[in-house]
C-alpha positions in Angstrom: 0.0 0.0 0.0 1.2 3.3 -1.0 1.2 6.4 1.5 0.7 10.0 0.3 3.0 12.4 1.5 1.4 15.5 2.3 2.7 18.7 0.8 2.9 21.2 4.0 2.3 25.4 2.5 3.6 27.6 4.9 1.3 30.1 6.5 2.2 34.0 7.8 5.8 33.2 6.8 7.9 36.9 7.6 10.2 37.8 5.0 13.7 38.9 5.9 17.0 39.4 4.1 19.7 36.9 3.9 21.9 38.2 6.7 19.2 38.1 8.8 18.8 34.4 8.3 22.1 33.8 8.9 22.1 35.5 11.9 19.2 33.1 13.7 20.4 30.1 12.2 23.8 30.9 13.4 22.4 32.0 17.2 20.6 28.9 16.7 23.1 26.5 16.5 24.8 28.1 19.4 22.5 27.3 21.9 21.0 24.5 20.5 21.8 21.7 23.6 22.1 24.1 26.2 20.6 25.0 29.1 19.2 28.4 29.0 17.7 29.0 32.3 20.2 26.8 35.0 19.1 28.7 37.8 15.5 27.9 37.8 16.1 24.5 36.4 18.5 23.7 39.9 15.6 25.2 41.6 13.0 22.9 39.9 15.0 19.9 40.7 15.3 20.7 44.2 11.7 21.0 44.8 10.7 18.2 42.6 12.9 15.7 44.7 10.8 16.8 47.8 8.0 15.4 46.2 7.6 11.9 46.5 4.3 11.2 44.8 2.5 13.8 42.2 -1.2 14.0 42.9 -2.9 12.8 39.2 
């Protein structure tokens, strides 16, 4: 059986100039893997391990 692949159009899309592009993808790949907020991330950790069961 064969599976169609959808053809995505992209919506609002903002034009910019080709520096510009550049720019994000280069800021992307710099922090792409890292953390961006540590501080509040320690501080989740540290009040998630006081919890010992979540209420679902």
């Amino acid at each position: 059986m064969e599976q169609k692949k959808h053809i995505l159009k992209a919506t609002r899309v903002l034009s910019m100039s080709k520096t510009t592009k550049e720019r994000i993808s280069s800021i992307a790949k710099d922090i792409k893997g890292k953390e961006l907020f540590p501080e509040k991330i320690e501080l989740a950790k540290k009040t998630l391990s006081k919890i010992k069961t979540l209420p679902i």
